[in-house]
Structures are given as C-alpha cells and as structure tokens.
C-alpha positions in Angstrom: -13.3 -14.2 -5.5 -10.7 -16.6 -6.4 -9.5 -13.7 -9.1 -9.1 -11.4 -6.4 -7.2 -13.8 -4.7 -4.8 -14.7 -7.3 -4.4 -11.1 -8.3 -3.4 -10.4 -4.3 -1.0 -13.7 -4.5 0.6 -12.1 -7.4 1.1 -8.3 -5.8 2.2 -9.4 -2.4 4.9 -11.5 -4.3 6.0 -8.2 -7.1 6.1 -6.4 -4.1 8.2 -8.4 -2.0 10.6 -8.5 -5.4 14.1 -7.3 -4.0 15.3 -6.8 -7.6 14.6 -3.4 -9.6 14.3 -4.9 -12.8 11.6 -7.0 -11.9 10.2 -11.0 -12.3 10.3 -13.2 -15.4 6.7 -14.6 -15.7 8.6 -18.0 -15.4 9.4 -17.6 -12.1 6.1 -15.6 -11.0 4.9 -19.1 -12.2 6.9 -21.1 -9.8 6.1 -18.9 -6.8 2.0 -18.8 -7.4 1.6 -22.6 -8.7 -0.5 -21.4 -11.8 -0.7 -22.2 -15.2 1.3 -19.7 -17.9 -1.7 -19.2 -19.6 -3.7 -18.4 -16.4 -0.7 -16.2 -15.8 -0.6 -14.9 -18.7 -3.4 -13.8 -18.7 -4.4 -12.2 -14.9 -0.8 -10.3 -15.9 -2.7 -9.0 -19.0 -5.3 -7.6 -16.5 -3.0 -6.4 -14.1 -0.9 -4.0 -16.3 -3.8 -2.5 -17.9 -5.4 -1.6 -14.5 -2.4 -0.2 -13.1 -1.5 -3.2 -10.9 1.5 -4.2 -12.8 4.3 -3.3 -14.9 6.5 -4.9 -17.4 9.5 -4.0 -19.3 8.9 -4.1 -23.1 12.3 -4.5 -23.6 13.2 -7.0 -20.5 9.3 -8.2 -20.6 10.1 -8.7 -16.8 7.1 -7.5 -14.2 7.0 -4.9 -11.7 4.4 -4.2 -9.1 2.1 -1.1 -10.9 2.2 2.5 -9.4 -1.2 2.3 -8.9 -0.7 0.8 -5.9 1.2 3.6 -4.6 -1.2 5.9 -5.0 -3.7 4.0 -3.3 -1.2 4.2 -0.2 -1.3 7.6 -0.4 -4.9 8.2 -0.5 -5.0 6.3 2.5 -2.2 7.6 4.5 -3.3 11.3 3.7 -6.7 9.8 5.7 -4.7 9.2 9.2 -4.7 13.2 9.8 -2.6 12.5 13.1 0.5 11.8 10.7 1.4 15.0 9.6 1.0 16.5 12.8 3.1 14.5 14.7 6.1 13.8 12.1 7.6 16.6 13.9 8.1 15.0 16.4 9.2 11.5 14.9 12.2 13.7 13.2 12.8 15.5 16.5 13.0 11.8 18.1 15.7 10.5 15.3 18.1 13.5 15.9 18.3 13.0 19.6 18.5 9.4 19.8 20.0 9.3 16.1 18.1 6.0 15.2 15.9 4.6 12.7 12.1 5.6 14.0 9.0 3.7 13.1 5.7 4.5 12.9 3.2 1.2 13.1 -0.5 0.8 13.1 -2.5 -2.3 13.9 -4.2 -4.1 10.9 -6.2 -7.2 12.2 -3.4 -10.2 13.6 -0.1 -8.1 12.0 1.2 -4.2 12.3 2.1 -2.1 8.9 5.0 -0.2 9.1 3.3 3.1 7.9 7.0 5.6 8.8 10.0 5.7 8.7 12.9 8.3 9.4 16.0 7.5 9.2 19.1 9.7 10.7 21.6 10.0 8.0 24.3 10.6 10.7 24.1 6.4 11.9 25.6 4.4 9.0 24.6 1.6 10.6 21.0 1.2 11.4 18.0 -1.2 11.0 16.4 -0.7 7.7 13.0 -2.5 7.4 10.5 -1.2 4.7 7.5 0.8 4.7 4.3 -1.6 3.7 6.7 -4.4 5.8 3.3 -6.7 8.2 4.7 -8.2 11.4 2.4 -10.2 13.3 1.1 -8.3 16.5 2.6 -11.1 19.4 6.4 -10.1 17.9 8.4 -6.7 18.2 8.3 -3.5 20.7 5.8 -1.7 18.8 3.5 -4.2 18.6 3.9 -5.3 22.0 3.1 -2.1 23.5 -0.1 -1.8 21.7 -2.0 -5.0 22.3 -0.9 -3.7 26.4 -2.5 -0.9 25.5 -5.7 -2.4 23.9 -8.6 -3.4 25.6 -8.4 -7.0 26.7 -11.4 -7.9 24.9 -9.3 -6.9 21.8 -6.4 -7.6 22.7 -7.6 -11.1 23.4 -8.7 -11.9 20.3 -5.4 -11.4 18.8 -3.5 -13.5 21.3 -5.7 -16.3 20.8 -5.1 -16.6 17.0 -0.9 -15.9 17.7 0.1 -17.4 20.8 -0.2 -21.2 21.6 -2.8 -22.0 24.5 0.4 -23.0 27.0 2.1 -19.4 26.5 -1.4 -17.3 26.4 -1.0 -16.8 30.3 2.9 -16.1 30.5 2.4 -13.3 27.0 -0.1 -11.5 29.0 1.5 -11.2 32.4 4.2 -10.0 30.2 2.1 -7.8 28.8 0.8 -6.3 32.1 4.0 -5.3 32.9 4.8 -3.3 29.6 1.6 -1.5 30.2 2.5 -0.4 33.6 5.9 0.5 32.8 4.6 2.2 29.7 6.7 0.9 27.0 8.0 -2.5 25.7 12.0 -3.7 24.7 12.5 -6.8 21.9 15.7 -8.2 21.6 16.2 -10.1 18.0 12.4 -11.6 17.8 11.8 -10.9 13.8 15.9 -9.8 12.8 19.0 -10.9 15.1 21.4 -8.5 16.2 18.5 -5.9 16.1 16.9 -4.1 19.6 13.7 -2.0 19.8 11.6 0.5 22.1 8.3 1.1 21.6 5.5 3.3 22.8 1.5 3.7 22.2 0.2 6.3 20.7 -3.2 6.5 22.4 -6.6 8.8 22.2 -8.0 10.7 25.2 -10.7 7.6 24.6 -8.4 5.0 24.7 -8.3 4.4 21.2 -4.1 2.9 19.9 -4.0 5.2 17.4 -0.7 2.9 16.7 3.2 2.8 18.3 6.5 4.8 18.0 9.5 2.7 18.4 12.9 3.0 18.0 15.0 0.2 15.8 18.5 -0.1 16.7 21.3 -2.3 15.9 21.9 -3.9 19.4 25.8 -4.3 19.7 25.6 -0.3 19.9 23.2 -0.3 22.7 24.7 -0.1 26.3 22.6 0.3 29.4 22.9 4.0 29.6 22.4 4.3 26.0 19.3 2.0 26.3 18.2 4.1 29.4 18.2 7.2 27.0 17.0 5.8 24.7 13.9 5.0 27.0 13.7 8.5 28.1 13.8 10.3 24.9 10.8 8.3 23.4 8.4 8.6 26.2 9.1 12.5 26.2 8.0 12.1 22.7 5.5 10.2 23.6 4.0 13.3 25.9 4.5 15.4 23.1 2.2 13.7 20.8 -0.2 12.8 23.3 -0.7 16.6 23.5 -0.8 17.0 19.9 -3.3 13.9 18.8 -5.3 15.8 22.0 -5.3 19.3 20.8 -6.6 18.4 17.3 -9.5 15.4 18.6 
C-alpha cells in the first residue's frame, strides 16, 4: 500500500507540472521527501507501465499517457455526457462564457468539461481533472443543496468548522429553493460563477453546470442573463437525462 501511495504522490505532482518539458528527478525529490534511489526506482516502474514519461534526451519526467486513457474509459462510462454537450455548447454561445461540467467525487468536485467560447478573450480557464473541495464554488454549492441531507451532511461535517455548519446550510437552503447558487472569488479572485444541478427523476446529482466568468465584466443585467440562460439549460437537460433513464 505504501507503493501505491507513493506512486499517487508522484502522479498528482507530474500532473500538476505547469511546464511541457517536464520535472528533473531532483526536484521530484524535493517535492515527495524520498530518497533518489527510492525515486529512482518507483520512476523505473512508472515509465514501463505507462505512468510516466521521460525525455531521453532532457531525462526530465512527464505524467504517462496511460493515464489519459484511463480518463477516457471512464468518461465514455457517464452516458449522460454526450447527450447533453449539446446543450453545454448551446449555453457558451449565448452567454459566451467558459462552461463547466462537475461531478461529485467524495469531499471535492472534478472538473470533467469544459467549453470554452473562442469569441471572449478573456475568460476563466481552470483545467479539466482540476478537484475543488465541495463547501467552495457555484457548482459545488448547488449540489450538496441538492443532495439529500443525510449526504450532504456528511460532507459538511468533514469541510466546514462546527461554528459555520449551521450558517453553510441555511445558506444552502436558500440555493436550493432558488434553484441555483452565485460565488464571488472563493477558489480565484476576480472570478464569478453560476451554477445548476443536474439531477435524476430519482433525485440522484448526476453533477452541476456552471458558468465561470471573469467578474469585472459581469453587471447586474448581465448577471440576471446570465441566470436565465443556464436554468433554461438546465430544463433542457433535465429532459434529456429523462428521456434516456
């Protein structure tokens, strides 16, 4: 188990790697806290199952394409995707915004779309993969409103200190009756989103739609349509996810 651990330490960190030529083991040392040999040699492993990459010129590491595939399998799993992309790319031309897709995973939300409008130069860019803890952003908020409370509770007890847990969830009874949530600059400053649930006939949160804005751009009346446009697409992949469960 601790392998597994070590090998997971060692992906999260390739992955978050904001360069494309990749990590010196050196400095992959630094970040982990582990030996060069033990390095050495979980790195070995890595790059001959796919995990990892490195340059034989550069010898610097790169997080395997392996790992992408693995992505994919799963995402081609979550059928109510491809129906409703339609619909996500419908939403970015009207509101010509950055959308998100975002499913619940445990304490944190994955960021599992995104479509951009290539009309807004200036937009909120945050990357597919990216896990934001379920008490912070639009999307998120709107679905633990939309959860059962058991569930919901759960989740609020391991993210919100004891002294807020009341004041979070009147907040969130009021999302839930209004139908959608706002954040102002919670993860990024400067940034604004709207979110909505994407929910079953059963009441399962399939996950959220939300819009990500930059938020000197956003007026009232642009916020107000903003509002408007997504529960209409809201309604229109309600009818989908229904037509195909």
């Amino acid at each position: 188990m601790q392998s597994i651990d070590r090998v997971m330490q060692l992906a999260k960190i390739l992955a978050n790697e904001n360069t494309s030529s990749g990590i010196s083991i050196s400095d992959l040392a630094k970040e982990c806290d582990l030996a060069l040999s033990t390095l050495h040699r979980i790195l070995k492993s890595m790059v001959k199952q796919g995990l990892a990459e490195q340059d034989t010129d550069t010898k610097l590491y790169k997080l395997g394409h392996v790992w992408m595939e693995y992505g994919l399998r799963a995402y081609d799993t979550m059928d109510y995707i491809s129906s409703i992309r339609p619909e996500l790319d419908r939403l970015s031309r009207e509101v010509e915004e950055s959308i998100y897709l975002s499913k619940c995973t445990g304490i944190e939300a994955i960021i599992i779309e995104r479509i951009d409008n290539e009309n807004n130069q200036i937009r909120m860019y945050d990357k597919l993969g990216l896990r934001i803890p379920m008490n912070i952003g639009a999307a998120n908020k709107i679905m633990l409103a939309c959860m059962p409370d058991a569930e919901s509770e759960k989740i609020i007890q391991q993210l919100v200190q004891e002294s807020e847990q009341e004041t979070f969830k009147q907040m969130l009874q009021k999302i839930r009756k209004q139908g959608y949530a706002i954040s102002h600059g919670e993860r990024t400053e400067g940034t604004s989103s709207i979110g909505v649930a994407i929910v079953t006939r059963s009441g399962e949160v399939l996950g959220a739609i939300s819009i990500g804005c930059v938020t000197f751009n956003l007026s009232e009346d642009r916020l107000q349509m903003m509002i408007e446009k997504i529960l209409e697409a809201k309604e229109r992949v309600s009818e989908k996810i229904g037509r195909s469960s």
